[in-house]
PASEBA-1860 file (N, C-alpha, C; in nm, 3 decimals):
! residues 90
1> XXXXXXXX> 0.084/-0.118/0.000/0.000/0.000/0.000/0.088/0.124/0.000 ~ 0.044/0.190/-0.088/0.167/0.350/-0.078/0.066/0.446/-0.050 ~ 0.096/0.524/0.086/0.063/0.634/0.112/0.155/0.767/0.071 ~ 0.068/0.868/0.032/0.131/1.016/-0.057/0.195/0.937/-0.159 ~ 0.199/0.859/-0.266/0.257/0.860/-0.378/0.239/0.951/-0.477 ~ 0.343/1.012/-0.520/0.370/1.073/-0.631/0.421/1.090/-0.765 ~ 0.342/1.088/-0.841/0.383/1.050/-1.007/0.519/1.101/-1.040 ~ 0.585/1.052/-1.096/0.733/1.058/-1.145/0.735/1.169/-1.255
9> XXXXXXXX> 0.642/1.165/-1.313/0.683/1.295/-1.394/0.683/1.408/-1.361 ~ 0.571/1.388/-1.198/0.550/1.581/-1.137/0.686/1.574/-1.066 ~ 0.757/1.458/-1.031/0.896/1.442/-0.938/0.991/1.545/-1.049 ~ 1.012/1.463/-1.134/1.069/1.560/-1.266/1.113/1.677/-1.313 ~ 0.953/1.694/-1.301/0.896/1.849/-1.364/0.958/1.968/-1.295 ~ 0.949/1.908/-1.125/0.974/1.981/-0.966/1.150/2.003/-0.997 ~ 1.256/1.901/-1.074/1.373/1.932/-1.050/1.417/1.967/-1.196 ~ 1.392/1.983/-1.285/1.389/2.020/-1.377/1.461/2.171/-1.406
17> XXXXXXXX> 1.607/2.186/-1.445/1.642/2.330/-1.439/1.594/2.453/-1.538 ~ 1.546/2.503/-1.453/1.460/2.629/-1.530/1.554/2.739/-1.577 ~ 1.559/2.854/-1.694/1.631/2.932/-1.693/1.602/3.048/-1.643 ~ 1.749/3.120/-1.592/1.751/3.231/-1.492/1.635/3.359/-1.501 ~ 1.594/3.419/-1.468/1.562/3.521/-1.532/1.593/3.661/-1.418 ~ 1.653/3.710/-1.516/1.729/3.843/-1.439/1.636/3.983/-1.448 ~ 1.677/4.027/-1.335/1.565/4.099/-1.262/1.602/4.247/-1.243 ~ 1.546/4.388/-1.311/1.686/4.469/-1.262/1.626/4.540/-1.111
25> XXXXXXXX> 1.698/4.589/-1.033/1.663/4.660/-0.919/1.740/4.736/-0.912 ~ 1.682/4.866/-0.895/1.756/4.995/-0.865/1.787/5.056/-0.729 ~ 1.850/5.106/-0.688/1.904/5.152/-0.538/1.807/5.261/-0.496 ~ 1.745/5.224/-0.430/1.664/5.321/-0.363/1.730/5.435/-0.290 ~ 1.746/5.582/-0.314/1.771/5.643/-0.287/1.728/5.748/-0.138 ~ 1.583/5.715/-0.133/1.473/5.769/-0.048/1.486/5.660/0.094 ~ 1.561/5.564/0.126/1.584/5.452/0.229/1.630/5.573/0.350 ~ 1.560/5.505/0.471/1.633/5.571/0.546/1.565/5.547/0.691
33> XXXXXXXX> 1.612/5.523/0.804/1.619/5.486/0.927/1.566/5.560/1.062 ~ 1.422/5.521/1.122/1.437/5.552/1.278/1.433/5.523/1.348 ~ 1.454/5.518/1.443/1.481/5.467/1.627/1.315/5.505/1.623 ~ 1.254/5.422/1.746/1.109/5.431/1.802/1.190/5.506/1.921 ~ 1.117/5.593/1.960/1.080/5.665/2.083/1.199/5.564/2.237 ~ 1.159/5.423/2.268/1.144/5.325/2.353/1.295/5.303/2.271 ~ 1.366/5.286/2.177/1.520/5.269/2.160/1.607/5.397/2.149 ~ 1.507/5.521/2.172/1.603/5.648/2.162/1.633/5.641/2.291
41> XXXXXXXX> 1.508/5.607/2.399/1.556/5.590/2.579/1.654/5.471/2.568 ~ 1.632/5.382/2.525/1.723/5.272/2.580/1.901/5.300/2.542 ~ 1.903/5.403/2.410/2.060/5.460/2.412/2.074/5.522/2.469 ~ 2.023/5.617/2.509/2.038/5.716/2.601/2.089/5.630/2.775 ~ 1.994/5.586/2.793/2.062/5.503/2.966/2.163/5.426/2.909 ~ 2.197/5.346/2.797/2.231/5.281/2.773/2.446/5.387/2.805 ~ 2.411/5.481/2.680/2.524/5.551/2.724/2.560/5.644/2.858 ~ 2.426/5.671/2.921/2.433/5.718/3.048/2.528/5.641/3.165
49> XXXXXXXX> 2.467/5.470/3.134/2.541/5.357/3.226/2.690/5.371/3.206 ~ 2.696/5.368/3.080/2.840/5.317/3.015/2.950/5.430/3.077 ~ 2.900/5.600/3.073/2.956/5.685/3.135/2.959/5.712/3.298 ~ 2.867/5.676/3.358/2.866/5.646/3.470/2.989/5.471/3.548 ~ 2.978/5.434/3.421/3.089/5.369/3.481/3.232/5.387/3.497 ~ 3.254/5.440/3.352/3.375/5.533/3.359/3.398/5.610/3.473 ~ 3.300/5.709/3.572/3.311/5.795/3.612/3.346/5.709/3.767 ~ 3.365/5.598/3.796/3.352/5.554/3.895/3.463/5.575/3.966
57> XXXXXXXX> 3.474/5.555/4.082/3.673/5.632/4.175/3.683/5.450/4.195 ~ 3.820/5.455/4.239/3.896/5.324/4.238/3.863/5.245/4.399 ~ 3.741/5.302/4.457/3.752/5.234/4.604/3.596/5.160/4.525 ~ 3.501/5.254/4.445/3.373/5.177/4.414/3.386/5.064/4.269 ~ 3.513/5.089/4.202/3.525/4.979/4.171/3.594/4.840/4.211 ~ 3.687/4.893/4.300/3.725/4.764/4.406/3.604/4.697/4.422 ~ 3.517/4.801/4.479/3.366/4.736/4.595/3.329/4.578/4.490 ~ 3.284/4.663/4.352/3.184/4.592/4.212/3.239/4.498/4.178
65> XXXXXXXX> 3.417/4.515/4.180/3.454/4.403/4.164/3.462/4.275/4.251 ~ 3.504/4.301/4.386/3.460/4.192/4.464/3.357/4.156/4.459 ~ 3.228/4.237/4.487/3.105/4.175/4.488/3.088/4.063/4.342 ~ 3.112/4.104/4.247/3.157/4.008/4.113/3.257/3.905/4.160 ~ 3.325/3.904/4.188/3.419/3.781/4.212/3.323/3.682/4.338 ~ 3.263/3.750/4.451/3.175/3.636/4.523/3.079/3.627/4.447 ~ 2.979/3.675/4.385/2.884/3.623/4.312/2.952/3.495/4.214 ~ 3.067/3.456/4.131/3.111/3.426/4.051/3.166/3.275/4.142
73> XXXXXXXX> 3.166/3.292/4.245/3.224/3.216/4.306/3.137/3.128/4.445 ~ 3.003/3.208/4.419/2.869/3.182/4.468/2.892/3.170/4.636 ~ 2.943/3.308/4.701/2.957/3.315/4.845/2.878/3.452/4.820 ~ 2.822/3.512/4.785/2.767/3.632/4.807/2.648/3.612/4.871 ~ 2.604/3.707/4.971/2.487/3.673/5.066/2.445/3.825/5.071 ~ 2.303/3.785/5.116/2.232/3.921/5.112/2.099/3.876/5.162 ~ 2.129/3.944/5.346/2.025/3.880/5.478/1.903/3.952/5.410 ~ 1.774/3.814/5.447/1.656/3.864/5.372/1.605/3.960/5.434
81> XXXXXXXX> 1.643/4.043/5.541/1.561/4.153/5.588/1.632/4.274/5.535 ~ 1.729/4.257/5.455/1.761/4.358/5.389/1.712/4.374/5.258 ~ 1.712/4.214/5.150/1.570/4.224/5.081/1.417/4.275/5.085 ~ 1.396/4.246/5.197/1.233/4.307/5.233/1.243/4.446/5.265 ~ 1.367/4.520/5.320/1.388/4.684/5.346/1.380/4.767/5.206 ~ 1.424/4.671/5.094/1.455/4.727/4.943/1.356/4.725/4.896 ~ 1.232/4.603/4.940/1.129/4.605/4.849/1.013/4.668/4.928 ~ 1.030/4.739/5.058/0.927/4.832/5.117/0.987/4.969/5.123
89> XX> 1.089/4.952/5.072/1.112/5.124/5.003/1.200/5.204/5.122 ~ 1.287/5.088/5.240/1.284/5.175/5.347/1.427/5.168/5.374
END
């Protein structure tokens, strides 16, 4: 029993090399690009962060970096009543 059989000549027909046909396209001159509203903010903090990091003194990047090296190294702790102080605003 053959299920989906297909005639050999439509097999054929399907690989059969067709000739090229060339197409012309011209360069659109009028092309041209905008940021939405929601990616003009996101460069903006985006380069805000980037300069704010630069701007950092050498004791608060010590701090970022340790805290990175225990996170990385999975000893970093952070008592949950200091979580719940952050998330009641206090």
């Amino acid at each position: 029993m053959r299920v989906n059989s297909v005639n050999p000549s439509e097999l054929f027909r399907q690989y059969v090399v067709r000739p090229k046909i060339e197409v012309e396209q011209t360069a659109s001159v009028s092309d041209k690009t905008e940021l939405t509203d929601s990616a003009k903010t996101f460069s903006a903090a985006l380069k805000a962060a980037q300069e704010s990091m630069e701007a950092r003194s050498p004791e608060e990047m010590s701090h970022i970096n340790n805290v990175a090296e225990q996170i990385r190294n999975n000893t970093y702790f952070v008592p949950g009543y200091k979580v719940a102080e952050k998330i009641l605003g206090q």
